[in-house]
C-alpha positions, 0 to 999 in steps of 0.5 A: 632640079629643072625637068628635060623629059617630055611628057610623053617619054614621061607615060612610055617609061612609066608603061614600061616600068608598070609592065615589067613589074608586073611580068615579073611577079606574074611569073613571065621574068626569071629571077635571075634577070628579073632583079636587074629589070626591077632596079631598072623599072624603078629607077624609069618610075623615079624618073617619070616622076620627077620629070628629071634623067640624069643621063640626058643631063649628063650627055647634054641631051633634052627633049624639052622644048625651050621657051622662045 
C-alpha cells in the first residue's frame, strides 16, 4: 500500500482521534453518539498509522507530493 497522506493530515487525525477518546471517557461525549465518534477515531488512528485513507484512494485524491 503506498502512502497519500501528508505528514501533517497524519498528526491532525491522530489529534483529532486522541481528543475524542478522551472526551468520551472523561464524560463530555454521550453514549449514544460516543460510539459512532469512537468507530470513527479509530479507524483516524489506523489511518494515521499506516500513511494510507482509502477515501482518497477511492476519490483519486492525494495530498502527497510526487517525485519530479
Amino acid at each position: 500500500m503506498k502512502t497519500n497522506m501528508i505528514f501533517a493530515d497524519r498528526v491532525l487525525r491522530m489529534f483529532l482521534a486522541v481528543a475524542t477518546i478522551a472526551l468520551y471517557f472523561i464524560g463530555v461525549i454521550p453514549a449514544g453518539i460516543g460510539l459512532w465518534l469512537m468507530i470513527g477515531a479509530v479507524i483516524f488512528l489506523i489511518t494515521s498509522f499506516t500513511g494510507y485513507c482509502p477515501i482518497y484512494a477511492v476519490f483519486g485524491i492525494g495530498n502527497k507530493r510526487k517525485a519530479v
